[in-house]
VEXGU-614835 format. One record per atom (N, C-alpha, C, CB): residue number from 1; residue in three letters; atom name; x, y, z. Coordinates in steps of 0.001 Angstrom, whole numbers. Each point is the difference from the previous one (the first is absolute). Last residue first. Glycine has a CB too. Example, Ala and Ser with C-alpha at 12.3 -4.5 7.8 and 13.67 -1.06 7.14 Angstrom:
! residues 2
 seq type atom      px      py      pz
   2  SER    N   12850   -2250    7080
   2  SER   CA     820    1190      60
   2  SER    C    -770    1090     730
   2  SER   CB    1184    -628   -2145
   1  ALA    N    -894   -5092    2075
   1  ALA   CA    -890    1190       0
   1  ALA    C     900    1200       0
   1  ALA   CB   -1892   -1173    1246
! end
This chain:
! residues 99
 seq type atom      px      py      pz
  99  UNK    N  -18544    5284    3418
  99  UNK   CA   -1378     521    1119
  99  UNK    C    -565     448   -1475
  99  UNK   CB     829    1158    3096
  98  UNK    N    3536   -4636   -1835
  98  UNK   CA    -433     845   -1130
  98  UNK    C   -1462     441     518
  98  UNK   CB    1461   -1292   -2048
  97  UNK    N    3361     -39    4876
  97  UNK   CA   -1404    -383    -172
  97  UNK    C    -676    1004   -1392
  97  UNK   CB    -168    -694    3020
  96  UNK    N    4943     729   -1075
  96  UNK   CA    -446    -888   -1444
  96  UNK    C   -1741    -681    -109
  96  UNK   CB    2945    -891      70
  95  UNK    N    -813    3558    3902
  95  UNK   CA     185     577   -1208
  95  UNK    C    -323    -679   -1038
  95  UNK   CB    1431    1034     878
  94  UNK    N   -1886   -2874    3146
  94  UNK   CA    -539     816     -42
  94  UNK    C     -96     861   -1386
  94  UNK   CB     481    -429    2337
  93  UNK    N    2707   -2939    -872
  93  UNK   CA    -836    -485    -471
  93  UNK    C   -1363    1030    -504
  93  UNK   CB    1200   -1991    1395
  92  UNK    N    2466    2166    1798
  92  UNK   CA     539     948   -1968
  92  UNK    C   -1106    -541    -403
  92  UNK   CB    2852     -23    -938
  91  UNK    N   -3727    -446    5929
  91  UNK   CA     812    1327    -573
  91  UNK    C    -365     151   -1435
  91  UNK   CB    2083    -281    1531
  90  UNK    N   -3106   -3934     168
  90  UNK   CA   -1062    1069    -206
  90  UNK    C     370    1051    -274
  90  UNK   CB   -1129    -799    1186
  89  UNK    N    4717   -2753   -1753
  89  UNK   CA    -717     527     968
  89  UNK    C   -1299     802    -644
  89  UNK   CB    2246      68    1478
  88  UNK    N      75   -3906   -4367
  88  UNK   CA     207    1346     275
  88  UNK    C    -741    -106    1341
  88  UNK   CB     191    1209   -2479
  87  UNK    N     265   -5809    2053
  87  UNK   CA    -839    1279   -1265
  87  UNK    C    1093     490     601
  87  UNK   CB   -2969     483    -590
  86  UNK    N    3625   -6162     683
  86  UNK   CA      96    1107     553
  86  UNK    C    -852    1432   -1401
  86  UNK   CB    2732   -1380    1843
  85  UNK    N   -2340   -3352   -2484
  85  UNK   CA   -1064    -118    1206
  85  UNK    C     152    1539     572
  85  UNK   CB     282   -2898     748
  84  UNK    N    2551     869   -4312
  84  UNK   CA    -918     598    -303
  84  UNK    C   -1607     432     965
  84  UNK   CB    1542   -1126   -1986
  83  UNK    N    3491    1419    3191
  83  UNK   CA    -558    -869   -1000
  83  UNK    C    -934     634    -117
  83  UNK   CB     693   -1977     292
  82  UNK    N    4372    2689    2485
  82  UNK   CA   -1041     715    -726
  82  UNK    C    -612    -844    -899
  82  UNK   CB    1083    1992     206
  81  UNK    N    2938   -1993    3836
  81  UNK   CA   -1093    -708    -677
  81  UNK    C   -1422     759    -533
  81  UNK   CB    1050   -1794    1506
  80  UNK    N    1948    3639    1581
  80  UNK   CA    1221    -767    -662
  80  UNK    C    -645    -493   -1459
  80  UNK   CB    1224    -963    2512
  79  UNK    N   -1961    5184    1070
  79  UNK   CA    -628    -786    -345
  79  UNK    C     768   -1200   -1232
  79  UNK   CB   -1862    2007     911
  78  UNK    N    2007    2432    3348
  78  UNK   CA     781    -893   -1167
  78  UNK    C   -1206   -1445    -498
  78  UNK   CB    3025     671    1391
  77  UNK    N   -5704    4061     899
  77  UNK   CA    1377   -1337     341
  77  UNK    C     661    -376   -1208
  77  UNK   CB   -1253   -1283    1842
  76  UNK    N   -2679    4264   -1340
  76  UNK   CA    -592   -1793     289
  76  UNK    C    1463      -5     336
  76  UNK   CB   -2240   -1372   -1884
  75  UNK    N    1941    5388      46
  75  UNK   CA    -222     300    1368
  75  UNK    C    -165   -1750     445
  75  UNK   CB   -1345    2941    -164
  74  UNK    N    -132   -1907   -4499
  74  UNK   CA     349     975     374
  74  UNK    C     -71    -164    1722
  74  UNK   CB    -706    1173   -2447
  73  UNK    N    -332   -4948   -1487
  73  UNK   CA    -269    1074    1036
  73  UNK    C     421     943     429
  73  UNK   CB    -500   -1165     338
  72  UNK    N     528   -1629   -4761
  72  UNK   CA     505     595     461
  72  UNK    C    -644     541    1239
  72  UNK   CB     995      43   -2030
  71  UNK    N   -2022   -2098   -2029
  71  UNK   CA      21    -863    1335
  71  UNK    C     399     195     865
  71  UNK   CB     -16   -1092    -777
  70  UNK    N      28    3607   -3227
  70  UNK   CA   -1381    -978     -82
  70  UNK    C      58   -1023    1468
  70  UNK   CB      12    -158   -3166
  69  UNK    N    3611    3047    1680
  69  UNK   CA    -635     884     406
  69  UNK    C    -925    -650     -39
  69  UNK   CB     931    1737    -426
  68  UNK    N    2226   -3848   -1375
  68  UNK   CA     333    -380    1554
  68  UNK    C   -1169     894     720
  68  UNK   CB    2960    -394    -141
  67  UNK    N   -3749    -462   -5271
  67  UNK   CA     814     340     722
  67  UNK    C    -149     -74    1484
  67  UNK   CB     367    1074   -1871
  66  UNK    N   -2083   -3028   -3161
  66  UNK   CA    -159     613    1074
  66  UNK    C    1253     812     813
  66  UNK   CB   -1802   -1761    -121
  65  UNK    N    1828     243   -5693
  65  UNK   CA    -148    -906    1571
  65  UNK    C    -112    1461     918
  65  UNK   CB    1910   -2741    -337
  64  UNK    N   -2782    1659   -5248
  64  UNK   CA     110     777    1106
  64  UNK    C    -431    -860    1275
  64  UNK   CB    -405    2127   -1477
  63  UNK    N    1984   -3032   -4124
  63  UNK   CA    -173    -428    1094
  63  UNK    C     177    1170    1569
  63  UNK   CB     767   -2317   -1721
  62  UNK    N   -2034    2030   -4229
  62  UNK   CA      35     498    1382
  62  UNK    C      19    -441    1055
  62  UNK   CB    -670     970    -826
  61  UNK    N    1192   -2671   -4800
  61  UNK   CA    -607     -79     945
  61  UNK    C     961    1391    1496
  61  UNK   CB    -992   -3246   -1321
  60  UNK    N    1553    3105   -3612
  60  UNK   CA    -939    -959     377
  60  UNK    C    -783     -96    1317
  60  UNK   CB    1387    -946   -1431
  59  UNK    N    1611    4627   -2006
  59  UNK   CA     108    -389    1753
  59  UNK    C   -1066    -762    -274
  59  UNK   CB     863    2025    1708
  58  UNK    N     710     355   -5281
  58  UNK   CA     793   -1306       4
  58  UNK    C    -533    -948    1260
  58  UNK   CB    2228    1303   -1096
  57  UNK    N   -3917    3773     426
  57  UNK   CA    -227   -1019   -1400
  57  UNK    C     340   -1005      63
  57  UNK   CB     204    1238   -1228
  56  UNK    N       9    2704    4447
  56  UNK   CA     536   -1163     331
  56  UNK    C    -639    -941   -1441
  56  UNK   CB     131     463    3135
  55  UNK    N    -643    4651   -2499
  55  UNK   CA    1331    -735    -624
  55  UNK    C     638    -983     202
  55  UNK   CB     217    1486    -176
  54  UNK    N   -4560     750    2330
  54  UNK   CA     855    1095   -1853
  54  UNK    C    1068   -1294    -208
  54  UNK   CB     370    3664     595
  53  UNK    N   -2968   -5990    2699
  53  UNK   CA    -871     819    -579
  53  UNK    C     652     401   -1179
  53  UNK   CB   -1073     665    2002
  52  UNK    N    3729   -1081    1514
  52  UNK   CA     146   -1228    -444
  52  UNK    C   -1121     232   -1530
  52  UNK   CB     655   -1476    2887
  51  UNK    N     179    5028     201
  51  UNK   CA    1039   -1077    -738
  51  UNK    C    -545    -756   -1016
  51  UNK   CB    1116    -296    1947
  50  UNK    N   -3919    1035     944
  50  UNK   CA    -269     937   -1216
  50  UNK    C     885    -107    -686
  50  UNK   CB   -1067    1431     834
  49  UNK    N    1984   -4186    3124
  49  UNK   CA   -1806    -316    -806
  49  UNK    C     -58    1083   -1234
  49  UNK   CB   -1672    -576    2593
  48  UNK    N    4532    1596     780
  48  UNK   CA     729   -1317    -968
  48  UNK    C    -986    -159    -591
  48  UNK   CB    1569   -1309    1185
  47  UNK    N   -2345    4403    1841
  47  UNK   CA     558     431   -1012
  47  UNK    C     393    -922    -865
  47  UNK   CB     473    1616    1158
  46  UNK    N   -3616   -2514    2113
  46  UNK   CA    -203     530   -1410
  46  UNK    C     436     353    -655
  46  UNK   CB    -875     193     385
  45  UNK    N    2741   -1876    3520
  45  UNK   CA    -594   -1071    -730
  45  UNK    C    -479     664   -1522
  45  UNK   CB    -832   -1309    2459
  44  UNK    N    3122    3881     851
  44  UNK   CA     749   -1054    -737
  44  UNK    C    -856    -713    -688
  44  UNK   CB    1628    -169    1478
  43  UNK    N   -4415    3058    1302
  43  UNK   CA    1110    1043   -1173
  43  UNK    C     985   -1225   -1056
  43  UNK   CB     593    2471    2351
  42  UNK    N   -3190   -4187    1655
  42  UNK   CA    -587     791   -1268
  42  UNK    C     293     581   -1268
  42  UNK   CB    -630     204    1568
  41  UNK    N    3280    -727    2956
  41  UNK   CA     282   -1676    -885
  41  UNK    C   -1051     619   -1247
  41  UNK   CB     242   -2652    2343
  40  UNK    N      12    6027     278
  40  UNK   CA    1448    -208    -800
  40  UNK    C    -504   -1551    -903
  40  UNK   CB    2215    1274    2307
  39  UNK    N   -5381     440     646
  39  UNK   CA      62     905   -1188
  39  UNK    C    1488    -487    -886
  39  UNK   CB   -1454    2263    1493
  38  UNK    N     278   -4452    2899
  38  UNK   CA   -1228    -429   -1279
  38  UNK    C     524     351    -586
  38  UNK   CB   -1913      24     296
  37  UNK    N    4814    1546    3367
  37  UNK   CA     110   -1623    -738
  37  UNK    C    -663    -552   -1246
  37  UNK   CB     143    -438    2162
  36  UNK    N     227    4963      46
  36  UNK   CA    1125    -770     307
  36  UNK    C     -81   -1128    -678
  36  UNK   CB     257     871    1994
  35  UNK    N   -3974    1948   -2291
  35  UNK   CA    1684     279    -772
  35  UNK    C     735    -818     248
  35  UNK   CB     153    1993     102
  34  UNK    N   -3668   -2037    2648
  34  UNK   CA    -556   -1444   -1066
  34  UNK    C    1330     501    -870
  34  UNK   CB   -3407    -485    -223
  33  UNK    N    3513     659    6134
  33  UNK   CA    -324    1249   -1902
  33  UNK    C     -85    -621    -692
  33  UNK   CB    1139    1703    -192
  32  UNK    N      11   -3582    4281
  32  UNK   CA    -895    1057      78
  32  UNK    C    -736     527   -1050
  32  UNK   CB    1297     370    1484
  31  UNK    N    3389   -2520    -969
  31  UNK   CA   -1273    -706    -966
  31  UNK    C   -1231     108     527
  31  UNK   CB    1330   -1651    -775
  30  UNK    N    3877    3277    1004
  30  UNK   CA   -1436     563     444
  30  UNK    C    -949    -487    -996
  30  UNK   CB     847    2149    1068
  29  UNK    N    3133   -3949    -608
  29  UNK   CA     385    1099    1007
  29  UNK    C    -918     537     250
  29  UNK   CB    1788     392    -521
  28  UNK    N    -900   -3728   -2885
  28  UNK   CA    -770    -526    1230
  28  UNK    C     -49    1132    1165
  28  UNK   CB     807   -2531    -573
  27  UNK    N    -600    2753   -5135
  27  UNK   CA    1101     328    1336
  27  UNK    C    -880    -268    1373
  27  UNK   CB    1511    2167   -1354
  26  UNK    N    -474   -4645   -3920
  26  UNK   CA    -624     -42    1026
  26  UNK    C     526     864    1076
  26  UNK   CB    -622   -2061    -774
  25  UNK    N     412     750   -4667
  25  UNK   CA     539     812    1073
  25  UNK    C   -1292     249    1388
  25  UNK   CB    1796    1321   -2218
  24  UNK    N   -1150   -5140   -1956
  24  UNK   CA    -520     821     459
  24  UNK    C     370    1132     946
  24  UNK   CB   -1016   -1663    -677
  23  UNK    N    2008   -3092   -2981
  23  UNK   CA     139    1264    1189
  23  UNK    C   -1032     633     274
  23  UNK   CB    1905     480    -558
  22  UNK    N   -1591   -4260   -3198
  22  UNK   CA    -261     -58    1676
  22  UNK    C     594     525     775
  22  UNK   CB    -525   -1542    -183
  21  UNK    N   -1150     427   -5091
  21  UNK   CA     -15    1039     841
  21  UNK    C      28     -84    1735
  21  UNK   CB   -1144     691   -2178
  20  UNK    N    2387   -3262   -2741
  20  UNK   CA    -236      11    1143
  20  UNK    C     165    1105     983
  20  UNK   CB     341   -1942    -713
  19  UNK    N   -1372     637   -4665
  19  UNK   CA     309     854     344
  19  UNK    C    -334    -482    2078
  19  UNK   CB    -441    1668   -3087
  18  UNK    N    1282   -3183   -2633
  18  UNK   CA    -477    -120    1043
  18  UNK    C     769     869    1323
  18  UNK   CB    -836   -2242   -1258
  17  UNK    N    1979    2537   -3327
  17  UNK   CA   -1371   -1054    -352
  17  UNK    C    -513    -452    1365
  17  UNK   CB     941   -1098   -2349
  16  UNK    N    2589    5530     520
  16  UNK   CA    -581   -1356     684
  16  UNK    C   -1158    -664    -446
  16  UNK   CB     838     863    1765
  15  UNK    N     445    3454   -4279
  15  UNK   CA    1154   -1053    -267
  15  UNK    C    -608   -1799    1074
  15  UNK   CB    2531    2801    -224
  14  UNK    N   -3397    2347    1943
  14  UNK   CA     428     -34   -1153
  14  UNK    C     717   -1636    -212
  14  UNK   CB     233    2931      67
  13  UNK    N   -1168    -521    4126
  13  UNK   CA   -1163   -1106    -706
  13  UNK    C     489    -357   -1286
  13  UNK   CB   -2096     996    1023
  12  UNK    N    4622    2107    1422
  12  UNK   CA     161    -776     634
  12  UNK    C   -1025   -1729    -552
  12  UNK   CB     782    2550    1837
  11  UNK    N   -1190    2597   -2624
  11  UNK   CA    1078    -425   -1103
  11  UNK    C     399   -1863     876
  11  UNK   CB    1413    3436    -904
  10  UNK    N   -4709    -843    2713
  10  UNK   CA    -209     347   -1499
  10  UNK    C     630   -1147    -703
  10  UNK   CB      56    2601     221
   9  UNK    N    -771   -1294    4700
   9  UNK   CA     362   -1219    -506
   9  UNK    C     -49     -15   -1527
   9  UNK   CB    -799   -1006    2103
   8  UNK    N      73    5067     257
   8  UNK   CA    1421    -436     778
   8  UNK    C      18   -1805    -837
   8  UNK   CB    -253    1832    3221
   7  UNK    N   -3332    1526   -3506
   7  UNK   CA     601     -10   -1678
   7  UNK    C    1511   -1392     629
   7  UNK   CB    -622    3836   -1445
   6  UNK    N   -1693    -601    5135
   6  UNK   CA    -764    -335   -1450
   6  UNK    C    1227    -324    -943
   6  UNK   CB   -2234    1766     245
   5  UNK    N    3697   -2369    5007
   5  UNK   CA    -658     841   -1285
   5  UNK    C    -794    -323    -906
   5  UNK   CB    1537     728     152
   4  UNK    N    1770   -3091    2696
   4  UNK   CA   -1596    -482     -58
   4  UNK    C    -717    1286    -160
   4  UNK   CB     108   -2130    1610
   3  UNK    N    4921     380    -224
   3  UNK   CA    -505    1116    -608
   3  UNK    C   -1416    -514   -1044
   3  UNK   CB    2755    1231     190
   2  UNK    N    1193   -4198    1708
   2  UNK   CA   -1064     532    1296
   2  UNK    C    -974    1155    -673
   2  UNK   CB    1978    -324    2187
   1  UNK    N    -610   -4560   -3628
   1  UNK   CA     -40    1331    -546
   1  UNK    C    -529     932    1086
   1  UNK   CB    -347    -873   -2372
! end
């Protein structure tokens, strides 16, 4: 769903009993900025979450997965192999600190 408005998963919850959430919009063009990457994925998650909240009644369970932006360096190279030994850079990491 690319449209992540208020209300954008309303009608989409309706009816499921489970719900896998694994997009996110990612623009790597300037991940300088927390817009680019924090604020959007933010935006998707809670919007499904309130979704889900007004009008998921049927939905059991929530499954939310990460994204390429968690291990992601910016500038490192091609990289083939991604686990769990790899972070984010200090770059995006910065933003998701809570003060």
């Amino acid at each position: 769903m690319a449209d992540i408005q208020d209300g954008a998963y309303d009608e989409a919850v309706k009816g499921v009993n489970g719900i896998l959430h694994i997009a996110s919009p990612v623009d790597l063009t300037n991940v300088g900025h927390p817009d680019t990457i924090i604020q959007p994925a933010l935006k998707g998650v809670t919007g499904i979450l309130n979704a889900t909240a007004k009008n998921g009644d049927k939905v059991q369970r929530i499954v939310q997965v990460s994204s390429i932006a968690s291990v992601y360096t910016p500038g490192a190279g091609p990289k083939k192999h991604f686990d769990e030994k790899g972070k984010c850079s200090t770059e995006l990491s910065r933003f998701t600190r809570r003060t």
